[in-house]
C-alpha positions as CSV (number, residue, x, y, z in Angstrom):
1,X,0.0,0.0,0.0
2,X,2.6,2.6,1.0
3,X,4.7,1.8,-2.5
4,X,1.4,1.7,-4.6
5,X,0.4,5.9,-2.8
6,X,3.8,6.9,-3.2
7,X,4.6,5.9,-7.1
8,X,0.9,7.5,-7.6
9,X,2.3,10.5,-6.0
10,X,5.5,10.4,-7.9
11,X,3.9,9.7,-10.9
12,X,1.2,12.6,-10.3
13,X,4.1,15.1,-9.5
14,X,6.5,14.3,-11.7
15,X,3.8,15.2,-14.5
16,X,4.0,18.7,-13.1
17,X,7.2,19.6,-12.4
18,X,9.7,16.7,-12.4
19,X,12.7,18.8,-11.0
20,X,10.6,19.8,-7.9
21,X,9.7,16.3,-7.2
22,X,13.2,14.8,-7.2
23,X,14.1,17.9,-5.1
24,X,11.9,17.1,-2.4
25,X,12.1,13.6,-2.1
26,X,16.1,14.0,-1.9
27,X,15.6,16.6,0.7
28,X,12.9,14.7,2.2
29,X,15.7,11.5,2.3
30,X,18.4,13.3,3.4
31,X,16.9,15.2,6.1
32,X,14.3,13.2,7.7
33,X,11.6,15.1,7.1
34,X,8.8,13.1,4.7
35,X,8.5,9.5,6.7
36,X,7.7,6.2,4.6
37,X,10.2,7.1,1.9
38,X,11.6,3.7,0.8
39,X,15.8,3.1,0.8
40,X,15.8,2.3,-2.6
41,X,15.4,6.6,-3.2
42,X,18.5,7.0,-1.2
43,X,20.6,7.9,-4.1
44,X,18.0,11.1,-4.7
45,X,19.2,12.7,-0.9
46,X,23.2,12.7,-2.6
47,X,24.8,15.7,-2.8
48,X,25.4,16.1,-6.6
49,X,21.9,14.8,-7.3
50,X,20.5,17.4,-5.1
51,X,22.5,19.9,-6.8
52,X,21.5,18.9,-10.2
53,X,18.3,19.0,-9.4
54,X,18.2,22.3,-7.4
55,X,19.4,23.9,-10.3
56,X,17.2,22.3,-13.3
57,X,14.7,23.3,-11.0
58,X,15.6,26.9,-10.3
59,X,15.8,26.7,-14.6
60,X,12.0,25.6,-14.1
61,X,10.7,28.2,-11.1
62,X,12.0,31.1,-13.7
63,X,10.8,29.7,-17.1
64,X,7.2,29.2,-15.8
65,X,7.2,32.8,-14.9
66,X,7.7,34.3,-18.5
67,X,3.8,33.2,-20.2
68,X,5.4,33.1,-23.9
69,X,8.2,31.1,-23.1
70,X,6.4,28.5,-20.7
71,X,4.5,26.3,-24.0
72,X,8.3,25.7,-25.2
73,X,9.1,24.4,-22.1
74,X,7.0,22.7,-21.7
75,X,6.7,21.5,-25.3
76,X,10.5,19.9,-24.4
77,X,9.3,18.1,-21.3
78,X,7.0,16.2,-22.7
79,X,9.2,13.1,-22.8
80,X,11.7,14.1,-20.0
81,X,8.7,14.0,-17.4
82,X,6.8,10.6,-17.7
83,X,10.5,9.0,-18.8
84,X,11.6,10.9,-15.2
85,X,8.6,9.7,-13.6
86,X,8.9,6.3,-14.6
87,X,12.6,6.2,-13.9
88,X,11.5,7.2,-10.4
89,X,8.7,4.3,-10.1
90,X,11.9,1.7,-11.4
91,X,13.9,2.8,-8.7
92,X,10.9,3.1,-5.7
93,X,9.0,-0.4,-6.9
94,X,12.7,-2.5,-7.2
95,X,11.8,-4.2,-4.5
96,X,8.9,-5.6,-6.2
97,X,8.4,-8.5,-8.3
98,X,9.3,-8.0,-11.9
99,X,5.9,-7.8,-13.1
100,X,4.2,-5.4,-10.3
101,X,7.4,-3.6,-11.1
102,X,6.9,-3.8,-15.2
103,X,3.4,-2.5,-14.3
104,X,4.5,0.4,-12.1
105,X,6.8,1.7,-14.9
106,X,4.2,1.9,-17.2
107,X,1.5,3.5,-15.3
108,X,3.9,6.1,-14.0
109,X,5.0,7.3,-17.2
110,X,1.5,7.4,-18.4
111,X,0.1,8.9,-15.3
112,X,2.6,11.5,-15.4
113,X,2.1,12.2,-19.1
114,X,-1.2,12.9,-18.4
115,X,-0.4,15.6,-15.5
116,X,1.9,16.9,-18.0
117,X,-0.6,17.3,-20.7
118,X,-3.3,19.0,-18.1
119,X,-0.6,21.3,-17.0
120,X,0.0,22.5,-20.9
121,X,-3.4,22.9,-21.3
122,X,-3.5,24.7,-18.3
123,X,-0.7,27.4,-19.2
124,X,-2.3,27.4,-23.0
125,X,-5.9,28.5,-21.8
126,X,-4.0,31.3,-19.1
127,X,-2.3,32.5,-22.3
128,X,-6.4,34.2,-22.7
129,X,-4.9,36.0,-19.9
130,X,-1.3,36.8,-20.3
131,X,-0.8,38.6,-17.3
132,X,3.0,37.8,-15.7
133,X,1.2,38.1,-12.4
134,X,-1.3,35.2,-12.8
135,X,1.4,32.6,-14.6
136,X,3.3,33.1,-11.2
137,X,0.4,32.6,-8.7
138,X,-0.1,29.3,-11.7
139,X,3.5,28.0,-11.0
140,X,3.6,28.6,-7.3
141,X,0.3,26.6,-6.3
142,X,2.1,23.7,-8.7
143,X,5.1,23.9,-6.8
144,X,3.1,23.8,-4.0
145,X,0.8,21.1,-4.4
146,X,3.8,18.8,-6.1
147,X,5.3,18.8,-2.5
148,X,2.0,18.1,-0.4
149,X,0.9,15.6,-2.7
150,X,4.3,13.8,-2.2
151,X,4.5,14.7,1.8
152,X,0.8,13.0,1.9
153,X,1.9,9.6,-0.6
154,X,4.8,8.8,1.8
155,X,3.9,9.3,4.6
156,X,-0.1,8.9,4.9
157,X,-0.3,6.3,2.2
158,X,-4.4,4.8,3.6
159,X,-5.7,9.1,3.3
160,X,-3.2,9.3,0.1
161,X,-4.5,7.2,-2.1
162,X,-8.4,8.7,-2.9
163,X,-6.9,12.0,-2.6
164,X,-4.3,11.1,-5.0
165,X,-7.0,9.0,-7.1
166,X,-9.3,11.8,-7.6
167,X,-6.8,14.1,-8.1
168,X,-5.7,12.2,-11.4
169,X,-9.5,11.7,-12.3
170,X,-9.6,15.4,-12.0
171,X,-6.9,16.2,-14.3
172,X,-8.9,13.7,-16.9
173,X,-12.0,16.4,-16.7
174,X,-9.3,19.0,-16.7
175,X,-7.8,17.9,-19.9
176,X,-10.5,17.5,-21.8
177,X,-11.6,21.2,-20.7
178,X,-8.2,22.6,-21.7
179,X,-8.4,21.0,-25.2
180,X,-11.2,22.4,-26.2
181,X,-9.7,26.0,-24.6
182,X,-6.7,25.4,-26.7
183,X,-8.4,24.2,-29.8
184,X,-10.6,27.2,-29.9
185,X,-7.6,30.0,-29.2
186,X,-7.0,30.5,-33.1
187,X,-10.3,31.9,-32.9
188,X,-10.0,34.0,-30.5
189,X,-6.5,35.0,-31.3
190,X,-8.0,35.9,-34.8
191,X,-10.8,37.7,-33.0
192,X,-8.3,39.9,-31.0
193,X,-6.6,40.6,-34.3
194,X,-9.9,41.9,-36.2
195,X,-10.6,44.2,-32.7
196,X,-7.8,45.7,-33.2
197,X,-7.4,46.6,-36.9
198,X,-11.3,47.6,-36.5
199,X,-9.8,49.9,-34.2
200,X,-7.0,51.1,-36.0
201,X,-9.6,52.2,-38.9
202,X,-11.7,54.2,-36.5
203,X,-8.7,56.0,-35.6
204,X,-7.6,56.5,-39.3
């Protein structure tokens, strides 16, 4: 039970911010401070992991604060996140039996490219809005969540796992909303466009 919540949780952060995950678990290993995490992370809590990571993530915290630059970003995460994630679930499940471990692999790297495609969506439809101030509040409350979700797996696996269950049916709903935001942004970029040169006419 307390490998199944935590390689959920891993697999749910990891969709969102990859870096932050492997951050706090290595922190989390190192100094004591999220209980359950299994030995087999150990290697996340060395030094020159930790450093990697704190730096790829500091990369991250700044590049989800620009709203233009965030889609490309993303765009190049696609396959570093659910292969990260799935890496990850390798490493916590290798206790496991080859299959349950086979299986863990798989859903974690789909699981995470799911959270990765509702977070693109996410950024896409707050382009409607591209205000630096509200990609920030965006980006903290993911950082933010990434670490209680992860807290919460390890360490409360029995309250963990609906949480984390209908978090990821959530993010389902989410996706499908965010497509249809995204797919219908041509038109109101196009939209903006016509506003404007109506505008410019008036003025002429």
């Amino acid at each position: 039970m307390p490998t199944f919540s935590g390689i959920l949780g891993v697999a749910l952060a990891s969709g969102v911010n990859l870096y932050a995950t492997v951050l706090t678990l290595g922190l989390g290993i190192r100094y004591g401070w999220i209980s359950g995490l299994p030995p087999e992370l150990s290697v996340l809590g060395h030094p020159v992991i930790l450093a990697i990571a704190g730096v790829l993530y500091a990369a991250e915290f700044v590049a989800d604060k620009v709203p233009f630059f965030t889609p490309f970003w993303d765009a190049i995460h696609t396959f570093i996140r659910p292969l990260g994630a799935a890496l990850l679930a390798a490493q916590a499940g290798s206790h496991l039996d080859p299959v349950a471990r086979t299986a863990a692999v798989l859903l974690s790297g789909s699981i995470a490219l799911a959270t990765h495609s509702t977070k693109m969506g996410a950024r896409l439809a707050a382009h409607t809005v591209p205000e630096p101030m509200t990609h920030s509040l965006i980006s903290i409350g993911e950082d933010v969540g990434v670490v209680s979700l992860l807290v919460l797996a390890w360490s409360h696996p029995l309250i963990a796992i609906p949480v984390l269950l209908a978090v990821f049916v959530a993010a389902g709903f989410l996706l499908r909303l965010f497509y249809r935001t995204v797919t219908g942004m041509p038109r109101w970029i196009r939209s903006r466009f016509a506003g404007r040169a109506n505008r410019g006419e008036e003025f002429r």
